[in-house]
Backbone as a printed PyTorch tensor [residue, N CA C, xyz], in Angstrom:
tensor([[[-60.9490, -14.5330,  63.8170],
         [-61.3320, -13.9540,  62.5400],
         [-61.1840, -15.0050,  61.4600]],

        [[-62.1710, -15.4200,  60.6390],
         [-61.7780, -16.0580,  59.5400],
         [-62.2760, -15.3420,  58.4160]],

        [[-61.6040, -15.3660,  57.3870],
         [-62.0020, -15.0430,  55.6820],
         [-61.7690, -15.5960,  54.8390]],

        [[-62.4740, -15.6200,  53.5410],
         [-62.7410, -16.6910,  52.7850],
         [-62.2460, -15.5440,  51.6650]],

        [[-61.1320, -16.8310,  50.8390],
         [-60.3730, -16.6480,  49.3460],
         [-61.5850, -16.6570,  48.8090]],

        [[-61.3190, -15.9950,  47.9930],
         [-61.8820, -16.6700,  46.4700],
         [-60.7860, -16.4820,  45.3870]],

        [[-60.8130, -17.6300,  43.9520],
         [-59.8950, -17.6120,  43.3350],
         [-61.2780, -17.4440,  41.7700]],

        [[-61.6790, -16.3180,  41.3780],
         [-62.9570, -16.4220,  40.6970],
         [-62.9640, -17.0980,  39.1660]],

        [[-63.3110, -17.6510,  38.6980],
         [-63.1560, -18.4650,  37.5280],
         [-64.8170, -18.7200,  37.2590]],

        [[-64.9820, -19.0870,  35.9550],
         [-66.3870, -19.2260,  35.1220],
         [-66.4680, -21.1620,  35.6590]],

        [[-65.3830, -21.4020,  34.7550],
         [-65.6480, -22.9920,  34.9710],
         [-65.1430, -23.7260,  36.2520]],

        [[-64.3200, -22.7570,  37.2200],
         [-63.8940, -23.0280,  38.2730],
         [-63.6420, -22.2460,  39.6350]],

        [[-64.6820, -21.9760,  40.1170],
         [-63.6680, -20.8400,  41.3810],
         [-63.6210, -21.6010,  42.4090]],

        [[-62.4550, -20.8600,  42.7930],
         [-61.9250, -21.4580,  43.8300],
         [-61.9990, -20.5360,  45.3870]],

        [[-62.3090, -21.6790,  46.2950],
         [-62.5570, -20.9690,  47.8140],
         [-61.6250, -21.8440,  48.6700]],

        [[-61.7160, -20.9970,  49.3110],
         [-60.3280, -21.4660,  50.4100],
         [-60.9280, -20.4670,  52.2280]],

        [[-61.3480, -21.3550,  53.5980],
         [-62.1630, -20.3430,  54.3630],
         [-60.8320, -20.3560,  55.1790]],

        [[-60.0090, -19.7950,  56.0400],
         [-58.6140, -19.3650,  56.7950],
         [-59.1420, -18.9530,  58.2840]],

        [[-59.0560, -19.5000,  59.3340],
         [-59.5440, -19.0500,  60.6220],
         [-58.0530, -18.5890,  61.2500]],

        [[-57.9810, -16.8470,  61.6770],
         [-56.9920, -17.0700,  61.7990],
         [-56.8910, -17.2640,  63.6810]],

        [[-55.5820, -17.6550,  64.3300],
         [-55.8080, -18.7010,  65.2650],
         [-54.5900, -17.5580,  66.3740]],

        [[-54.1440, -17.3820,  67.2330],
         [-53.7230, -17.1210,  68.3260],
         [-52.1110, -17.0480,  67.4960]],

        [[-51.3410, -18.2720,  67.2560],
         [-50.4970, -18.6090,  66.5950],
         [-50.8950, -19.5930,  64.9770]],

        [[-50.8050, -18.3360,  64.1530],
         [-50.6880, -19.5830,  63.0800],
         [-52.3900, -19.2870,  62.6040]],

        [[-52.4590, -19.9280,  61.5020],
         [-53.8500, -20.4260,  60.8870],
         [-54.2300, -22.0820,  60.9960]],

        [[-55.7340, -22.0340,  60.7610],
         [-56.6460, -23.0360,  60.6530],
         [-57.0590, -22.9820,  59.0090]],

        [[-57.0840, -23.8990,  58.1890],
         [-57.4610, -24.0990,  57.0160],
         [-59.1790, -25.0380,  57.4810]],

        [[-60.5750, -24.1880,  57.2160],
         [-61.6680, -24.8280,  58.0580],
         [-61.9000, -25.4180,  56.4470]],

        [[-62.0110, -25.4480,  55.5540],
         [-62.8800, -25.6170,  54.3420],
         [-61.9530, -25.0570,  52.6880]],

        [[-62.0210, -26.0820,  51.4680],
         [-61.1430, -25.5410,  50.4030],
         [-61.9560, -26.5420,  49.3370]],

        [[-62.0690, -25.9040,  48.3260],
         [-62.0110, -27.0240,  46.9110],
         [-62.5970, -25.8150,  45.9500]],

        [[-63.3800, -26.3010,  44.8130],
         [-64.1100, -25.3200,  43.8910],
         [-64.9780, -25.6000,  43.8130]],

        [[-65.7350, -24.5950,  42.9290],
         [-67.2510, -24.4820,  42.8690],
         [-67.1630, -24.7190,  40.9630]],

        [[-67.8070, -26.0630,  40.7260],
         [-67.4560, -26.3580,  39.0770],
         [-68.8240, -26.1360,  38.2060]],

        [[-68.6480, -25.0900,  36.9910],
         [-69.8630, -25.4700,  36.2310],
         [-69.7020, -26.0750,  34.7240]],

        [[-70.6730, -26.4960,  34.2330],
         [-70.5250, -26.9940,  33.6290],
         [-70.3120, -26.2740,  31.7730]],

        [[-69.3590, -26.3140,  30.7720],
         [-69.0610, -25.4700,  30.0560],
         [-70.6870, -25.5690,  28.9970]],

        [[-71.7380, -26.3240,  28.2580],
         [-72.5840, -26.6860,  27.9410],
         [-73.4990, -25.6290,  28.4540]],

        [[-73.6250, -25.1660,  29.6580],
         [-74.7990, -24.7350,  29.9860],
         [-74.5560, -23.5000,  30.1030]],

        [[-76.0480, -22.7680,  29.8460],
         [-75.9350, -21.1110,  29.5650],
         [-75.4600, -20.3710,  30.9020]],

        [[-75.1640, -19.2910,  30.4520],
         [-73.9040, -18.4270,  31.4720],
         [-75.0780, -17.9250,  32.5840]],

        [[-76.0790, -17.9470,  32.2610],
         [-77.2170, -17.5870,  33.5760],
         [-76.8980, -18.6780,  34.5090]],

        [[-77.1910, -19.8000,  33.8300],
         [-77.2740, -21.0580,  34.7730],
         [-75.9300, -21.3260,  35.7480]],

        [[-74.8250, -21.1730,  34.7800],
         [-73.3050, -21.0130,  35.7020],
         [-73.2420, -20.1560,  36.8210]],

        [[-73.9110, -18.6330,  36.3480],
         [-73.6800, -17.5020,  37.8040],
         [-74.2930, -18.4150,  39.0690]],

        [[-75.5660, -18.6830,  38.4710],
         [-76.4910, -19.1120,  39.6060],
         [-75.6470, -19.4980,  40.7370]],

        [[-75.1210, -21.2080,  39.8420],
         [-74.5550, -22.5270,  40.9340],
         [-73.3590, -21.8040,  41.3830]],

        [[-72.7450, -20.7020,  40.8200],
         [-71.9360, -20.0720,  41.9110],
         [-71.8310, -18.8790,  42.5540]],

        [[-73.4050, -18.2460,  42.2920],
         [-74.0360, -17.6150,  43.4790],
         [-74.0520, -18.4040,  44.7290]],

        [[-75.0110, -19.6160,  44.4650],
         [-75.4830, -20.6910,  45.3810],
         [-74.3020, -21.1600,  46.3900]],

        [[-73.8650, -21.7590,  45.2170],
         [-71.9990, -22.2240,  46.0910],
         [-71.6510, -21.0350,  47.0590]],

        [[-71.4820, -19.6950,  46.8650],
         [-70.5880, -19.0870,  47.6850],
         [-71.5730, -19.0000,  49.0410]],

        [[-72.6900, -18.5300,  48.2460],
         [-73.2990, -18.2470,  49.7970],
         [-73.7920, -19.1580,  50.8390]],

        [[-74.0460, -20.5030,  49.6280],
         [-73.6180, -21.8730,  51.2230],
         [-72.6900, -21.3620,  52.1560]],

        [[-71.6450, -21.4250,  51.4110],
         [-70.1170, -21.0020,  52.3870],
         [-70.2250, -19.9880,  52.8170]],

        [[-70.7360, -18.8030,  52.5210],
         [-70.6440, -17.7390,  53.7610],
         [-71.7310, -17.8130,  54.5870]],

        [[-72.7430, -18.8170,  54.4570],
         [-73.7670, -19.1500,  55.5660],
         [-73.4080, -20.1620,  56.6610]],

        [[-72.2490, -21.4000,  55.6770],
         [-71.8430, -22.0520,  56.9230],
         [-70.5360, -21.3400,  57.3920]],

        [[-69.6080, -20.8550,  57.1800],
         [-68.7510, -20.2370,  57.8640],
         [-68.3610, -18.7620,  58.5300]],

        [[-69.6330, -17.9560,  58.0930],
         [-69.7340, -16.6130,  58.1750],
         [-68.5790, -15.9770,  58.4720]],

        [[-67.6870, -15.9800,  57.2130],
         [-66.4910, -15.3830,  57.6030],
         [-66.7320, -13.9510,  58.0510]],

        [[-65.6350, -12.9940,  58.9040],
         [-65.7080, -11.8830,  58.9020],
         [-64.7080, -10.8060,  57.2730]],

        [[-64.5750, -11.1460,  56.1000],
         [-63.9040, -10.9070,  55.6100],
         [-64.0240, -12.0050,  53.9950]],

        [[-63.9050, -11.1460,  53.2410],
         [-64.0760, -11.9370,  51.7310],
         [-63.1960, -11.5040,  50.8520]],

        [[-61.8110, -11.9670,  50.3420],
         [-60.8600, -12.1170,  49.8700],
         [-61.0160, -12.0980,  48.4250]],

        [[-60.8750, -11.7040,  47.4380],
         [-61.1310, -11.9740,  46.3280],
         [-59.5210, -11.2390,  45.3620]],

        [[-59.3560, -12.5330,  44.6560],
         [-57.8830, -11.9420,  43.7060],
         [-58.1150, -10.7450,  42.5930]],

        [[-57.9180,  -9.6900,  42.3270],
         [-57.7250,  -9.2200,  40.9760],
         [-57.8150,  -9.8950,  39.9750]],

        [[-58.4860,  -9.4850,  39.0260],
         [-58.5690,  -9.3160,  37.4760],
         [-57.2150,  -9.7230,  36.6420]],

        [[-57.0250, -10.7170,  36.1110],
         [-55.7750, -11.2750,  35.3430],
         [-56.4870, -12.0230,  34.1860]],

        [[-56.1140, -11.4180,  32.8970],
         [-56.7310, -11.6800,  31.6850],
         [-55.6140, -11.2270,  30.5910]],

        [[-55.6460, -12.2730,  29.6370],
         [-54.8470, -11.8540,  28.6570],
         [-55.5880, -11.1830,  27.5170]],

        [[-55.1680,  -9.8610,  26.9690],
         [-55.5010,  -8.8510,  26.1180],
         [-55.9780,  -9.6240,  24.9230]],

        [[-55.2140, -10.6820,  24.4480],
         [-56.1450, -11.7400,  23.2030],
         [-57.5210, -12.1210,  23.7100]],

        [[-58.1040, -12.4870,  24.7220],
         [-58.9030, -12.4980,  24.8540],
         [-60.5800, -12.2430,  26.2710]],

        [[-60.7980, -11.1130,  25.3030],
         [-61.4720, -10.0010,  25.9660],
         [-62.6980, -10.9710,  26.2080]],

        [[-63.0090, -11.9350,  25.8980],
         [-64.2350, -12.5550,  26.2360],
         [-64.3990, -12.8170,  27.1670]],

        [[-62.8420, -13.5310,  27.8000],
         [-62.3190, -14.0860,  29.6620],
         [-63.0610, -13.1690,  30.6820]],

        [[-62.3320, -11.8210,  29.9880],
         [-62.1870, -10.9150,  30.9150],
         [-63.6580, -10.6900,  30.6240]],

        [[-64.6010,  -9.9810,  30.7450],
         [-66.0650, -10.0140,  30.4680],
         [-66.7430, -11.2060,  31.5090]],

        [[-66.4200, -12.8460,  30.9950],
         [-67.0880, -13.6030,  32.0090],
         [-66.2960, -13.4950,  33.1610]],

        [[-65.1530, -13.1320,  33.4970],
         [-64.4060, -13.4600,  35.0110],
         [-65.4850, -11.8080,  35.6010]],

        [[-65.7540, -10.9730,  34.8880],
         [-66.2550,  -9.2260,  35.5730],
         [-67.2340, -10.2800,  35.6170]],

        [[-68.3500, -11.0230,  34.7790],
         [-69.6200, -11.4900,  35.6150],
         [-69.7100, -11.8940,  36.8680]],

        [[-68.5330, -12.8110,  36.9430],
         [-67.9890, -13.9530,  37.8860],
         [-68.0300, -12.9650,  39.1970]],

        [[-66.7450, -12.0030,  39.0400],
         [-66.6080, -11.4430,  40.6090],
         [-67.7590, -10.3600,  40.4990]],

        [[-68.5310, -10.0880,  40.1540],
         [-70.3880,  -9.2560,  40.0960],
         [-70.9830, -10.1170,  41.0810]],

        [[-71.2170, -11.1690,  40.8970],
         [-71.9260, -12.3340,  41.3400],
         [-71.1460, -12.2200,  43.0780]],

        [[-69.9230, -12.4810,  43.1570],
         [-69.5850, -12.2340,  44.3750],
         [-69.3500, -11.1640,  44.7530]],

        [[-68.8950,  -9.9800,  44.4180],
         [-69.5600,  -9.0200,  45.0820],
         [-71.0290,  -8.3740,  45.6410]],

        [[-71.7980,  -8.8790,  45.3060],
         [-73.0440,  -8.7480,  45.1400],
         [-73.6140,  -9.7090,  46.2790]],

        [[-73.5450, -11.2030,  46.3650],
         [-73.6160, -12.0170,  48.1060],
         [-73.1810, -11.0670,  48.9590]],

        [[-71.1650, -10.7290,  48.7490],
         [-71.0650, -10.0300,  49.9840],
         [-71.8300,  -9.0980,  50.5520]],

        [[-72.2440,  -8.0720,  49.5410],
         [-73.1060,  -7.0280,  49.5340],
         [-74.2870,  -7.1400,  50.2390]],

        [[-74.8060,  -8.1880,  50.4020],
         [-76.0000,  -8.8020,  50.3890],
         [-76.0620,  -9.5110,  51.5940]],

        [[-74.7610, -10.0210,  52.1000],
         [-74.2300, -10.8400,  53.2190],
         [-73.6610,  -9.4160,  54.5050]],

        [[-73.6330,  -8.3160,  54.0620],
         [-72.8690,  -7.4080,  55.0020],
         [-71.2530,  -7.9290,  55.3570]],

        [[-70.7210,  -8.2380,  54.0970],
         [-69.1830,  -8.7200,  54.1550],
         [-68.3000,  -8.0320,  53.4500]],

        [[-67.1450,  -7.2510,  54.3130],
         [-66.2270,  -6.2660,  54.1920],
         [-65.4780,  -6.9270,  52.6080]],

        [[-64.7730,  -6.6520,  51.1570],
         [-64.3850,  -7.1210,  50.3340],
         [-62.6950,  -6.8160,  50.5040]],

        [[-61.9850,  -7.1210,  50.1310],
         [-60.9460,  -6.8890,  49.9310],
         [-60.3230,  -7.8340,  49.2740]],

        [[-59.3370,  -7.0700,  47.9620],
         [-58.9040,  -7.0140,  46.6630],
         [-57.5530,  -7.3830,  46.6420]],

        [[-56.8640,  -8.2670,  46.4890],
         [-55.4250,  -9.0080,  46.5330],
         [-54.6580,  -9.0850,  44.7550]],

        [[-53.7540,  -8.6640,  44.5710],
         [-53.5020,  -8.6310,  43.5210],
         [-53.0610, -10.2730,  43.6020]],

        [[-52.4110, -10.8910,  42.3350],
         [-51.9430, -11.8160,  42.5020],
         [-50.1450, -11.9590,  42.5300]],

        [[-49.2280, -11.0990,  42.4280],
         [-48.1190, -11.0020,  42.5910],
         [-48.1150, -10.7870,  44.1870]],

        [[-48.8950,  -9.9560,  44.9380],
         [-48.6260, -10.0950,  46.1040],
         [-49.2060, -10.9210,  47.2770]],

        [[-49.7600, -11.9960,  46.5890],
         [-49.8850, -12.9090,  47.4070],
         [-48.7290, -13.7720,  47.3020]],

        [[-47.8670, -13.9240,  46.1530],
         [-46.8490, -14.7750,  46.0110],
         [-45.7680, -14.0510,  46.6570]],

        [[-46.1140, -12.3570,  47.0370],
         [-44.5440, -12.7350,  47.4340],
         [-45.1270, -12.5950,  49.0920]],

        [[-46.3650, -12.0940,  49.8590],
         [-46.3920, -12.5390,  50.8200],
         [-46.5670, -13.7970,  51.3230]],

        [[-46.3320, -14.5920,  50.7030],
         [-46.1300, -15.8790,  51.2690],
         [-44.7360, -16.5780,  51.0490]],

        [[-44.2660, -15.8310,  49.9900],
         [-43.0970, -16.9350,  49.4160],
         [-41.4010, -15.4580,  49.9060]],

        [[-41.9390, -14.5930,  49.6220],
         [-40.9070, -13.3710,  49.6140],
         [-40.6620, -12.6520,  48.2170]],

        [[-41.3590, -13.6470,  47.2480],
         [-41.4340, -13.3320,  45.9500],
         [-42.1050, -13.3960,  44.9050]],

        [[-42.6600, -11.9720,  44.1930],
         [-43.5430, -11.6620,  43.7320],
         [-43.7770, -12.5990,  42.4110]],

        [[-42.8810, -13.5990,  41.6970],
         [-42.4370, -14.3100,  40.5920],
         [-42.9040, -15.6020,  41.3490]],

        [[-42.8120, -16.0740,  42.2680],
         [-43.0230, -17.6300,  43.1080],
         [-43.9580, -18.5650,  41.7690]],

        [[-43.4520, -19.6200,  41.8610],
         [-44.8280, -20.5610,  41.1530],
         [-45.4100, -21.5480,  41.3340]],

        [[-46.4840, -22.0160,  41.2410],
         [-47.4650, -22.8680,  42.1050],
         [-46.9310, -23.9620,  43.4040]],

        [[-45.7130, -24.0330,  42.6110],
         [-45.3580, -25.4040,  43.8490],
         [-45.3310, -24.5920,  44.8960]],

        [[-43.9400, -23.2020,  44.9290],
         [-43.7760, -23.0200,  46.0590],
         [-45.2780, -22.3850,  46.6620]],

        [[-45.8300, -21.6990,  46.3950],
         [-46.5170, -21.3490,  47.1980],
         [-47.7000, -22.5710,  47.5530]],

        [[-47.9850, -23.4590,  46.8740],
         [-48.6140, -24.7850,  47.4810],
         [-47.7790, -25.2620,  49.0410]],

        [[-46.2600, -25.2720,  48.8360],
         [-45.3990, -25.4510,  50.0310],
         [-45.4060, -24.5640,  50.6650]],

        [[-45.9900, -23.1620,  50.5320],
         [-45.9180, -22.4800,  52.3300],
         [-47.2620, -22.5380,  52.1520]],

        [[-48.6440, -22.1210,  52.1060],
         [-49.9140, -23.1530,  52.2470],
         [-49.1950, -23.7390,  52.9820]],

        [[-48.8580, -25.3840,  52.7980],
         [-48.9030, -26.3260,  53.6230],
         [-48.3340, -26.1050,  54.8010]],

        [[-47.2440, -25.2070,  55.0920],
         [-46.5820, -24.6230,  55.7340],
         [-46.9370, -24.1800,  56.8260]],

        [[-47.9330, -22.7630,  56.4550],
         [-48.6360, -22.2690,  57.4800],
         [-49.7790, -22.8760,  58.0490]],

        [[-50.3890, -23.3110,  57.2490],
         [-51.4590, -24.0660,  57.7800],
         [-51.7510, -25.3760,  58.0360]],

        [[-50.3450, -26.3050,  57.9710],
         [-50.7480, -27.5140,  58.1650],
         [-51.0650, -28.3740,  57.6280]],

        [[-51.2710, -28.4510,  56.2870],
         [-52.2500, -29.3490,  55.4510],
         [-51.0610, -30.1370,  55.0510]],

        [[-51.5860, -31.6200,  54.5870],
         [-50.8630, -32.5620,  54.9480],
         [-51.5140, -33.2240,  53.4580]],

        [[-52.5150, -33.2240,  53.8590],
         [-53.5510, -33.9780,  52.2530],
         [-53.2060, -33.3090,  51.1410]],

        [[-54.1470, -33.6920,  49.6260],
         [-54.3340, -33.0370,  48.9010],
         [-55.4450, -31.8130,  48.5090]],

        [[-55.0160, -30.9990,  47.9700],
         [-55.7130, -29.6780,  48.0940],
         [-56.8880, -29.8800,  47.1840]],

        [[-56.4880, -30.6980,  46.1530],
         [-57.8210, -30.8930,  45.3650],
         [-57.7570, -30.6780,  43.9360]],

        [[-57.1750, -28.7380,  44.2280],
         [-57.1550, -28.2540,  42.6680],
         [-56.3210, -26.8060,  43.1140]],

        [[-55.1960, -26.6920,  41.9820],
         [-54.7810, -25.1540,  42.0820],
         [-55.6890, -23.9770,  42.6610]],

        [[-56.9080, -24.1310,  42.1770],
         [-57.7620, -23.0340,  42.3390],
         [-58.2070, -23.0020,  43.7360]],

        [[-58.6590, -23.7520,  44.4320],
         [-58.5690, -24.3940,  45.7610],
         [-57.4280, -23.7320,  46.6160]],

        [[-56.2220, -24.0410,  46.3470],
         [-54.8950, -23.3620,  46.8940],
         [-54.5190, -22.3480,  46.7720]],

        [[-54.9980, -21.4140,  45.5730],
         [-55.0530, -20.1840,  45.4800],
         [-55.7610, -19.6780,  46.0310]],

        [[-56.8510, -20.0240,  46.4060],
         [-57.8730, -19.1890,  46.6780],
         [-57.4100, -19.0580,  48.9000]],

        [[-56.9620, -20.4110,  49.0300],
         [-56.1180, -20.4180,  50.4320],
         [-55.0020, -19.6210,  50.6730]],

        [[-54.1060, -19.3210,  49.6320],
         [-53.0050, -18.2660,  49.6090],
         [-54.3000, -16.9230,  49.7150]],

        [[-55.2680, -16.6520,  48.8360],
         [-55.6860, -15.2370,  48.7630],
         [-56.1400, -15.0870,  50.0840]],

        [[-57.0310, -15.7220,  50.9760],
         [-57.1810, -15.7210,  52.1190],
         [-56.1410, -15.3630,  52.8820]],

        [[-55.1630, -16.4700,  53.2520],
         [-54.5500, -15.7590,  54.0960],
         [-53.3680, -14.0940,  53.8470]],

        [[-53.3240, -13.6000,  52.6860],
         [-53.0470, -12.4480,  52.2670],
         [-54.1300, -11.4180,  52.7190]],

        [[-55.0950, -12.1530,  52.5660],
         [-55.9000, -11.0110,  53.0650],
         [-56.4280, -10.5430,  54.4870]],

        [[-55.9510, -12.1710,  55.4650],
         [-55.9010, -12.0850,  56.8310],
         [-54.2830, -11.1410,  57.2370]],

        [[-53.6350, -11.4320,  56.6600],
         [-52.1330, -11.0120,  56.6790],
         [-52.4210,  -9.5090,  57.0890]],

        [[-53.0890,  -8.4010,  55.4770],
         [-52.6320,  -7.6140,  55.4560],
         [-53.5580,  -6.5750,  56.4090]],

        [[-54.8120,  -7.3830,  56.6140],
         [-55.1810,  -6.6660,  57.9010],
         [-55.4940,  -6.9380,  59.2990]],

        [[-53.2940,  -7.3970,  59.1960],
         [-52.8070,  -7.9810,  60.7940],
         [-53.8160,  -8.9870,  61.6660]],

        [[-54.4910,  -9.8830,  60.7520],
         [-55.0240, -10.4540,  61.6640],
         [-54.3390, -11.8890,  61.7350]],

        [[-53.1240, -11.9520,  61.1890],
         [-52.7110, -12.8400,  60.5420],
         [-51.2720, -12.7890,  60.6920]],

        [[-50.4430, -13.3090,  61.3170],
         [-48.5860, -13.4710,  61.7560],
         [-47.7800, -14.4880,  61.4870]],

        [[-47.2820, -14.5380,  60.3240],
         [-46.7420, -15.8930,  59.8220],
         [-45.5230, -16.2040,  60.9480]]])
């Protein structure tokens, strides 16, 4: 079974694809999908329409991971482009016949770390942990989006730390 994070962002989302393996995970594919802030918000969905569904064409995950909604109440504009953002991917999956499932972001930190408070390092260190990775990840969003994955392989047992 593999499934693919997403960590959804306007100027950055982040994917992370998780194969999960007999013992343990496979990390197959990670980085972001970048647009550029200059160009109109049509043109941004597009390149990360495009982006995701490369990736669910080359990896056809069984499963599409996507974090919850986290926006600060000052500004409602975020929240507006991040609802475009995960539209856009819900809408491939939709389109792809790919099951969604919704990860808050406290509980990916504490299924990986034991705690719902964890912050980037540690959970960058179990990432590396479970899966091996040795290199650099690239970008937070990248590694998040590898934590949301495997939370979401986790919670439907396909997945045994």
């Amino acid at each position: 079974m593999k499934a693919i994070g997403i960590d959804p962002g306007l100027a950055r989302t982040g994917f992370g694809v998780v194969e999960a393996l007999s013992r343990g995970g496979k990390a197959c594919d990670w980085g972001a999908i970048r647009t550029e802030a200059g160009c109109p918000i049509s043109f941004r969905l597009k390149v990360i329409y495009d982006g995701i569904k490369e990736l669910l064409e080359k990896w056809s995950p069984g499963l599409l991971v996507v974090e919850e909604v986290f926006v600060l109440k000052q500004f409602p504009k975020a929240a507006i482009r991040l609802g475009e953002v995960r539209g856009v991917i819900y809408l491939i999956a939709q389109e792809m016949d790919i099951p969604v499932v919704e990860v808050k972001p406290t509980e990916v930190k504490s299924a990986l770390t034991g705690s719902g408070r964890a912050d980037k390092k540690q959970i960058e260190k179990a990432i590396r942990q479970f899966l091996g990775i040795e290199g650099p990840l690239g970008s937070t969003h990248a590694g998040d989006a590898l934590a949301i994955a495997l939370t979401g392989l986790s919670r439907n047992t396909n997945f045994r730390w």
